[in-house]
KEKE-3310 file (N, C-alpha, C; in steps of 0.2 Angstrom, whole numbers, plus 5000, padded with zeros to 4 digits):
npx = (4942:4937:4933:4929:4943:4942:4941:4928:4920:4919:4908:4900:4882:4877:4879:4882:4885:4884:4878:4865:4853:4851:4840:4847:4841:4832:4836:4844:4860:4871:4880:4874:4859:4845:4847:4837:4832:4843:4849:4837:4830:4835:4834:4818:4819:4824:4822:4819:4815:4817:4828:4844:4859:4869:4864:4867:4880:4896:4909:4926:4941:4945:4938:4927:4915:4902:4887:4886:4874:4868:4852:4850:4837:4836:4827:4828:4837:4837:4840:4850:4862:4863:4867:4878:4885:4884:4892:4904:4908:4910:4916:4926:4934:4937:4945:4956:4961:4966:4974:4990:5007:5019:5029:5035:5052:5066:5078:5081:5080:5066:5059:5062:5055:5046:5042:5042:5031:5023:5023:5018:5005:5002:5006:5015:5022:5022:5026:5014:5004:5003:4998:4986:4981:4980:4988:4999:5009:5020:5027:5025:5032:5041:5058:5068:5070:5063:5052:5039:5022:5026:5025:5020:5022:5028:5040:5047:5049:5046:5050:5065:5076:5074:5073:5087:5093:5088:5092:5104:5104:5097:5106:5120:5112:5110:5097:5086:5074:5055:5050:5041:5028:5025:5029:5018:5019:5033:5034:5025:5031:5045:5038:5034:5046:5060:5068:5077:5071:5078:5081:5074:5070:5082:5082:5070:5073:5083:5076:5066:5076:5084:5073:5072:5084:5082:5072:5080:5091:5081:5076:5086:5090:5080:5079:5091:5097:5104:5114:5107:5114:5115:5124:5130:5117:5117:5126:5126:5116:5123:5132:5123:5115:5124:5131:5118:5113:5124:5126:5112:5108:5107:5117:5133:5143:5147:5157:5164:5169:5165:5152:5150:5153:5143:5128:5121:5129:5130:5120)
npy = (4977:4971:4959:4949:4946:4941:4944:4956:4953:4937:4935:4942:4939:4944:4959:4971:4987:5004:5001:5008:5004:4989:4983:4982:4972:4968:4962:4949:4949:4948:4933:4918:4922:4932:4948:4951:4938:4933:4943:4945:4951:4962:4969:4970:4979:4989:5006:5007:4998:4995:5001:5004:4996:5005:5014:5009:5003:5009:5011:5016:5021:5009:4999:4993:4999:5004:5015:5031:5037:5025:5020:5012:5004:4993:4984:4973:4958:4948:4955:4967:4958:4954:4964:4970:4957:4962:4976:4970:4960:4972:4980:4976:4975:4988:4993:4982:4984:4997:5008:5002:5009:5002:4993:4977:4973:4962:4961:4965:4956:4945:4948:4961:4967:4965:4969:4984:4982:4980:4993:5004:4997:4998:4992:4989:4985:4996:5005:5012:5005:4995:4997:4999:4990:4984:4981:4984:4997:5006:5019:5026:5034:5039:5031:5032:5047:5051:5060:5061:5051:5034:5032:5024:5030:5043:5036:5029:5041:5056:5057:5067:5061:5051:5059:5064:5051:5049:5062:5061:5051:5051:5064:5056:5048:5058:5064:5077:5078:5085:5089:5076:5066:5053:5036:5031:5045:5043:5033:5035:5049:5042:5036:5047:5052:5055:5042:5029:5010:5005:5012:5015:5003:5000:5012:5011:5000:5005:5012:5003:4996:5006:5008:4997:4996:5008:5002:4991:4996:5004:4994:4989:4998:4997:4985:4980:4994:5000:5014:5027:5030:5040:5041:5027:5021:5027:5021:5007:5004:5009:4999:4987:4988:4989:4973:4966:4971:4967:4954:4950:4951:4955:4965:4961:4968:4980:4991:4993:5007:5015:5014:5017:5032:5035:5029:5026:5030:5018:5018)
npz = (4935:4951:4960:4976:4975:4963:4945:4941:4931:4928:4935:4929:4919:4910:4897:4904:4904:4905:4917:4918:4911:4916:4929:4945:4954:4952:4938:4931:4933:4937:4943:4949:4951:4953:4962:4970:4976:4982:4991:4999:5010:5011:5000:5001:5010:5002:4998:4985:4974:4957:4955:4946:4941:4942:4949:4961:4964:4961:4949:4952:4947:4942:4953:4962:4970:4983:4977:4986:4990:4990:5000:5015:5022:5037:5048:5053:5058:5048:5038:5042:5043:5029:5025:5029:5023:5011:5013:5015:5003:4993:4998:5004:4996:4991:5000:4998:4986:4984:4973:4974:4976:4977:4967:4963:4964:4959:4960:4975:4989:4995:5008:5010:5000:5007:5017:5014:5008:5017:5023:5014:5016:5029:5038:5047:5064:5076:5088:5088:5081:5088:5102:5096:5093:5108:5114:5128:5129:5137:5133:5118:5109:5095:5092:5086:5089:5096:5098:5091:5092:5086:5072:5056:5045:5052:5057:5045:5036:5041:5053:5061:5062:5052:5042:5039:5033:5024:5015:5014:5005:4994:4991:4987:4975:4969:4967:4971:4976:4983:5000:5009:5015:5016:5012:5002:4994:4992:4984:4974:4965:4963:4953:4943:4941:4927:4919:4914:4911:4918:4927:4936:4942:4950:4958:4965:4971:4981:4989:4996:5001:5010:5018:5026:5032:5040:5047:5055:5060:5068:5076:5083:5092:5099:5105:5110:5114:5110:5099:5087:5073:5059:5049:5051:5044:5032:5028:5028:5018:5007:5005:5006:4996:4984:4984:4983:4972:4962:4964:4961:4951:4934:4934:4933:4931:4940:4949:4966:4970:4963:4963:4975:4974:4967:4960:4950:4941:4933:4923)
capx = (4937:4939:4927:4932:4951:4943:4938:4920:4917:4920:4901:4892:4880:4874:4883:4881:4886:4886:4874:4860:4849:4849:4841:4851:4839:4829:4835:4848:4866:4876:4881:4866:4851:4843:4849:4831:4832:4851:4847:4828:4829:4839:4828:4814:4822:4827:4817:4820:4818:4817:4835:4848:4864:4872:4861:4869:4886:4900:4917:4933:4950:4944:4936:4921:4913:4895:4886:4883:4867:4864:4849:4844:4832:4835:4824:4827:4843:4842:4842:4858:4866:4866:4871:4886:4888:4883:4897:4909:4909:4912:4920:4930:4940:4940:4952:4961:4963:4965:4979:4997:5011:5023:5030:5041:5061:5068:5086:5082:5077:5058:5059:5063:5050:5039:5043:5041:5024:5017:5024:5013:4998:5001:5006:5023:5022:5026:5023:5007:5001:5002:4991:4980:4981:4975:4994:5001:5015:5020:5030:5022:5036:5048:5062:5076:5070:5058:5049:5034:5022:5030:5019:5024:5021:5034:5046:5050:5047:5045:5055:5070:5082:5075:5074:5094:5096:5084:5095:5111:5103:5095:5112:5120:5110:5110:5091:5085:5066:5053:5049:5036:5026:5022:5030:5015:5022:5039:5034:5024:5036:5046:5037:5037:5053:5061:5074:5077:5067:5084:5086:5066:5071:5087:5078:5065:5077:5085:5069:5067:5085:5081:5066:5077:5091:5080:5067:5083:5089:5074:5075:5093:5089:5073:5080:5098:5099:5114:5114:5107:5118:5112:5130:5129:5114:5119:5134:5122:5114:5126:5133:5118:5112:5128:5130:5113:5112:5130:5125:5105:5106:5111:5123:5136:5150:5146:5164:5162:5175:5162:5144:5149:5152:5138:5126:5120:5135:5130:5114)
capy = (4978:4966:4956:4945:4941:4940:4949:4953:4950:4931:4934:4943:4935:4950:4966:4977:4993:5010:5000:5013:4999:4984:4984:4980:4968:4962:4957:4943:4953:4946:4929:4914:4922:4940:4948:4951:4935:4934:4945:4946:4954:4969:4967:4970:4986:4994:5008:5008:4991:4994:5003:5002:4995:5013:5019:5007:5005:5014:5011:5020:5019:4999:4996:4992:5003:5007:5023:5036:5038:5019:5022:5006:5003:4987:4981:4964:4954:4946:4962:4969:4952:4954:4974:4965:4954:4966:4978:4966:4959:4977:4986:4974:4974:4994:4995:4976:4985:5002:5008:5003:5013:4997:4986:4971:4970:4955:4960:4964:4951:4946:4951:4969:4968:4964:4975:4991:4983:4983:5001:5006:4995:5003:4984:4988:4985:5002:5007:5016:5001:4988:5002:5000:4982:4982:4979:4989:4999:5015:5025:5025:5039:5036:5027:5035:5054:5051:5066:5061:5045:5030:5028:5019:5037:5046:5031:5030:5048:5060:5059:5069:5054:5046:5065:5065:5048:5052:5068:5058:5043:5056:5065:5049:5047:5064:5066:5081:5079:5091:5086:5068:5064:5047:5033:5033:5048:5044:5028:5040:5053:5039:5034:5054:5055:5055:5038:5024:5005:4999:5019:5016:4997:5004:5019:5007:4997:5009:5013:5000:4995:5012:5008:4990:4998:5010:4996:4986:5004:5006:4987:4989:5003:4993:4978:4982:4999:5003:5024:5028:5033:5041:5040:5019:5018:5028:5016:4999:5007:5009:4993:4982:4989:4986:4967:4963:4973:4967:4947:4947:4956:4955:4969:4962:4972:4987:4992:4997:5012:5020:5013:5021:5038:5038:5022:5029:5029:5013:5020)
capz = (4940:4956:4968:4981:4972:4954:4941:4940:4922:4929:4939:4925:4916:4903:4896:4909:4901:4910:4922:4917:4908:4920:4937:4951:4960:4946:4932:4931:4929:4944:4948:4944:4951:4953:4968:4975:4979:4983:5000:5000:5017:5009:4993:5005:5015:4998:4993:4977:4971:4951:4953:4943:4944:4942:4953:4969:4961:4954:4947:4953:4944:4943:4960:4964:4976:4985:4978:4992:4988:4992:5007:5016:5029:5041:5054:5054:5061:5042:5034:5045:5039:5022:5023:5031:5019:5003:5011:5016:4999:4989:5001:5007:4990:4991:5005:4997:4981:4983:4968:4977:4970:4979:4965:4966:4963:4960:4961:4980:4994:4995:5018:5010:4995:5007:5023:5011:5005:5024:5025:5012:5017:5036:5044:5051:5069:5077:5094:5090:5079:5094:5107:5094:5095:5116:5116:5135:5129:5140:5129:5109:5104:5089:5096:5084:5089:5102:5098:5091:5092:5081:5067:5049:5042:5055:5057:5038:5033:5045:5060:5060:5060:5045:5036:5040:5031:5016:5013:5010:5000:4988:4987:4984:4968:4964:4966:4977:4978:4987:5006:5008:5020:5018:5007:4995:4991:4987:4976:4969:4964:4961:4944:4938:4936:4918:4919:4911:4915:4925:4931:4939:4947:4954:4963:4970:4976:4985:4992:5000:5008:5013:5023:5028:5035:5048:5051:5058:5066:5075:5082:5087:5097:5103:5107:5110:5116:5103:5097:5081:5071:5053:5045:5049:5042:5027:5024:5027:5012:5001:5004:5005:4988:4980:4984:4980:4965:4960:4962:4962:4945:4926:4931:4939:4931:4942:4953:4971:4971:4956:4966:4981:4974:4962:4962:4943:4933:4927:4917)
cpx = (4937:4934:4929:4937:4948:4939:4930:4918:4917:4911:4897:4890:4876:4879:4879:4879:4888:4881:4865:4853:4848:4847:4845:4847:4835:4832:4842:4856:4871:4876:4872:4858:4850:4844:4844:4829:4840:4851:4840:4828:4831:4835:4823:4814:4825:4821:4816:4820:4818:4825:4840:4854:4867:4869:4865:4877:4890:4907:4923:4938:4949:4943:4930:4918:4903:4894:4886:4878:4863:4860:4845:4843:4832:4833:4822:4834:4842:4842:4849:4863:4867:4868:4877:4889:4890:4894:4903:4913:4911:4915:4925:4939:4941:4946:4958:4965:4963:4974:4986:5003:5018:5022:5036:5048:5064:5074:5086:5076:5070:5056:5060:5058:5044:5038:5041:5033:5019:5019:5017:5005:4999:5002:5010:5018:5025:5020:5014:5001:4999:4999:4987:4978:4980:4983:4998:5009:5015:5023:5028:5028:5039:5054:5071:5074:5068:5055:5042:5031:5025:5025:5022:5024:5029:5041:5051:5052:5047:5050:5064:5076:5081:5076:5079:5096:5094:5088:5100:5110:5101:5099:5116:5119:5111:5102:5090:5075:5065:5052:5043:5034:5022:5025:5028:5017:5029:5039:5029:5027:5041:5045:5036:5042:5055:5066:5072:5073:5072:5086:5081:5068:5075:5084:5073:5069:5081:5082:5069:5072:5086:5078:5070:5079:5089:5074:5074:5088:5086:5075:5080:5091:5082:5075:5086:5101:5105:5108:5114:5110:5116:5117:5132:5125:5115:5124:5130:5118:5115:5130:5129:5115:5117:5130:5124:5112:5117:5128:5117:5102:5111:5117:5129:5144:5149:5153:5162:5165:5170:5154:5144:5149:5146:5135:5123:5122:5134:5122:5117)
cpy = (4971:4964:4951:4942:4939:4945:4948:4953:4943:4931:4937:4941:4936:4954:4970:4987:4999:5008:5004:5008:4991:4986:4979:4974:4964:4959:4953:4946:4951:4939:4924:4915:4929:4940:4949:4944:4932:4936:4949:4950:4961:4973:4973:4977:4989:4999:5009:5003:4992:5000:5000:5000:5002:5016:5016:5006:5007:5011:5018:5019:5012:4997:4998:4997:5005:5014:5027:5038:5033:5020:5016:5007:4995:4987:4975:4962:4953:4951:4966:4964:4954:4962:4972:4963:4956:4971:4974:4964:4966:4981:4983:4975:4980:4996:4990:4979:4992:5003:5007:5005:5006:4993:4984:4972:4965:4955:4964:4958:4950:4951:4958:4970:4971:4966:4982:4989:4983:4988:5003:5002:4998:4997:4983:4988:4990:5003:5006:5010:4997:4993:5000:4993:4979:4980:4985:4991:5007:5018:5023:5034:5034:5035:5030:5043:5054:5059:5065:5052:5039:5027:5026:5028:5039:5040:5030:5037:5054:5062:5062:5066:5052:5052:5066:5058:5048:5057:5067:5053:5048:5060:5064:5048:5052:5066:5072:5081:5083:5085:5081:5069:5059:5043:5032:5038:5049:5041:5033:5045:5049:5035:5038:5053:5051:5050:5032:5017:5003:5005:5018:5009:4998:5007:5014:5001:4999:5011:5011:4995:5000:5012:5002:4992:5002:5007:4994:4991:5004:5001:4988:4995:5000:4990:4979:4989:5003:5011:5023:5032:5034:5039:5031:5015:5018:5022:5008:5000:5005:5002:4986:4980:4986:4978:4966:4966:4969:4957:4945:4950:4955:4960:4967:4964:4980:4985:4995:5003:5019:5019:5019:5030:5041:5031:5022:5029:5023:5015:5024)
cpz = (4944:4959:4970:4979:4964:4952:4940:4935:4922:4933:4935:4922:4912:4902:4900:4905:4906:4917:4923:4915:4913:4929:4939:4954:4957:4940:4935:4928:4933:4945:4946:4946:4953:4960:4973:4980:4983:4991:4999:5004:5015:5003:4996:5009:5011:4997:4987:4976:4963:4949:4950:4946:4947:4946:4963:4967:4957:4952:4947:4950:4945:4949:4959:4971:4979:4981:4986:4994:4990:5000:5008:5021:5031:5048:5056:5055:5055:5037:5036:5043:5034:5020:5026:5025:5011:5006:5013:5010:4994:4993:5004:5003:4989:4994:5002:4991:4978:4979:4974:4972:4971:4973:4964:4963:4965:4962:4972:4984:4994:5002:5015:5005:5001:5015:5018:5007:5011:5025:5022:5014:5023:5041:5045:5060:5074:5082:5095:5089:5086:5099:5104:5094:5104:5118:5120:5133:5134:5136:5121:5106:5101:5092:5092:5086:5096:5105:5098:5090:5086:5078:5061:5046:5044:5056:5051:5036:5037:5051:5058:5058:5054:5040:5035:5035:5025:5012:5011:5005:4993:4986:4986:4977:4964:4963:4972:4974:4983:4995:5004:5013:5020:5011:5001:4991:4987:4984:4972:4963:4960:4952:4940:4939:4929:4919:4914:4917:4920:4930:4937:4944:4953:4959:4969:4974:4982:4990:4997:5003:5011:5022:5028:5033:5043:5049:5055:5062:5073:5079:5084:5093:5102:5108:5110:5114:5112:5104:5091:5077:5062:5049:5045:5046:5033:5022:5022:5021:5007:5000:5003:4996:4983:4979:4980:4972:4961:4959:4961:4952:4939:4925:4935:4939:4933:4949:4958:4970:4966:4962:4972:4982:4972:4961:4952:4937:4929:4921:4912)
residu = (UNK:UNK:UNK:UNK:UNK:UNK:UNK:UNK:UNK:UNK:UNK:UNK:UNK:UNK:UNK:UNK:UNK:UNK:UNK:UNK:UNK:UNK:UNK:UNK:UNK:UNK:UNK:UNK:UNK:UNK:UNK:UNK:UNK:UNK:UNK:UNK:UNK:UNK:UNK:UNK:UNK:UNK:UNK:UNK:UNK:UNK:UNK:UNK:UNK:UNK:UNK:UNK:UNK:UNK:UNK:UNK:UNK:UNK:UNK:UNK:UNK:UNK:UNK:UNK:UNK:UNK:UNK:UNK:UNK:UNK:UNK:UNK:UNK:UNK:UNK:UNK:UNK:UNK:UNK:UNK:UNK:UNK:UNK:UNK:UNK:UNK:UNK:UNK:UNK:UNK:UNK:UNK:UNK:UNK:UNK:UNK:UNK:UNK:UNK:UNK:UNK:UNK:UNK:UNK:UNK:UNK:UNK:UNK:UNK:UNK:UNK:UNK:UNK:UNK:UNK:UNK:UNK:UNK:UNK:UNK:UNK:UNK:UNK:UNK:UNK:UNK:UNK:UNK:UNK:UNK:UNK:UNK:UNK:UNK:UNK:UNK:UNK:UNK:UNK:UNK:UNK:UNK:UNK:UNK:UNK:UNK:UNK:UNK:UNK:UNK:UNK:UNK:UNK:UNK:UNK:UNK:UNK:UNK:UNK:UNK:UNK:UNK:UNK:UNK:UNK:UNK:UNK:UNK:UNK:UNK:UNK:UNK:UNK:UNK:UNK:UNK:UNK:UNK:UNK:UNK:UNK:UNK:UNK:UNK:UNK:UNK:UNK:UNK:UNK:UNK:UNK:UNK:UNK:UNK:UNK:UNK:UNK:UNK:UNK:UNK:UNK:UNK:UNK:UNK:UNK:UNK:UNK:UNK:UNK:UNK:UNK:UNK:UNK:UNK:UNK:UNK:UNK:UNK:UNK:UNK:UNK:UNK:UNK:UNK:UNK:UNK:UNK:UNK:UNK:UNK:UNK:UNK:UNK:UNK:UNK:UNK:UNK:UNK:UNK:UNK:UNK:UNK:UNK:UNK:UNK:UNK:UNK:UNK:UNK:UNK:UNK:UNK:UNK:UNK:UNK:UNK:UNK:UNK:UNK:UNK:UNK:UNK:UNK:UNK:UNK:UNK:UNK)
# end
């Protein structure tokens, strides 16, 4: 369980339990002084002040979150404060730590680790992002289809172009998954499957030179005007992965002439 970047067994200063037996605002369970006085003003525009903890929060899959339930009343500028600063503090780390299925590969690049960890957090820069950012763009479509708006969803996943390069990467590997609709979903899918621990690295690396290859796509076409081509990206793919794999990685007796038909054969 997580608060502001640490564990909160680091702020408590009793056994908690199912939170059923400690009040929330009176007794001493939090951090070095009872919360009543922590935000008085909040304290004060609780109606329940002899509430439990359980009663104002709950635990989810290890996150700290507000109940729903929690009903406060402010009519004071320092009561709206600290309902700011209550939820900024526990809901700030709901959205910071909500479960990511993204994890790290060392036998590929960090720039590509951590390109497919803003996909999943939703922090690629895509047309529609920067509108949303007061940033004047006139055309917000998808730049390899230019069908629909270019969102990190539709850019990766969705758009016709990327579902043309996904079809061949996947029959490549020899994998045929069902349709995705959103990256979360293929690192998802991704950790069901039945393979071994270097079959699971492999895959995820793929992933993301995957994601790579039509990020750097999309800017050529941005920036450049070039024609996206699905059958260059495929190729920037298979070759990318095999270099890095080949010198970034304890495998480095794997043969292009075997990678290129079947990336697999070495498991």
């Amino acid at each position: 369980m997580r608060f502001n970047d640490k564990s909160l067994n680091e702020f408590l200063t009793c056994k908690v339990g199912n939170g059923k037996r400690i009040r929330f605002w009176k007794d001493l369970w939090f951090g070095e002084k009872q919360l009543m006085y922590r935000w008085p003003a909040l304290f004060a525009g609780d109606r329940d002040k002899n509430a439990t903890v359980a009663d104002k929060i709950k635990q989810v899959e290890g996150r700290v979150i507000l109940d729903e339930r929690w009903v406060i009343r402010a009519d004071t500028v320092a009561a709206v404060s600290e309902i700011a600063v209550v939820k900024k503090s526990f809901r700030k780390e709901v959205n910071m730590q909500q479960i990511q299925q993204m994890k790290w590969v060392s036998w590929v690049p960090i720039k590509v680790n951590i390109l497919l960890w803003r996909i999943e957090m939703d922090r690629v820069a895509t047309r529609l992002a920067l509108v949303k950012r007061n940033i004047q763009i006139q055309d917000t479509s998808c730049p390899l289809c230019n069908v629909d708006a270019e969102t990190s969803s539709h850019l990766f996943v969705n758009c016709g172009f990327s579902y043309g390069v996904w079809s061949d990467i996947w029959a490549w590997c020899k994998l045929y998954p069902v349709g995705f609709n959103s990256i979360k979903e293929i690192l998802t899918w991704m950790e069901s499957i039945q393979m071994s621990v270097w079959g699971k690295k492999l895959i995820r690396g793929m992933v993301m030179i995957t994601c790579w290859s039509l990020w750097k796509e999309r800017n050529n076409k941005v920036f450049h005007d070039s024609t996206p081509k699905v059958i260059e990206v495929v190729a920037n793919v298979k070759s990318l992965s095999f270099l890095w794999f080949k010198y970034r990685s304890s495998r480095s007796d794997i043969e292009w002439n075997e990678w290129v038909k079947y990336p697999l054969y070495i498991l």
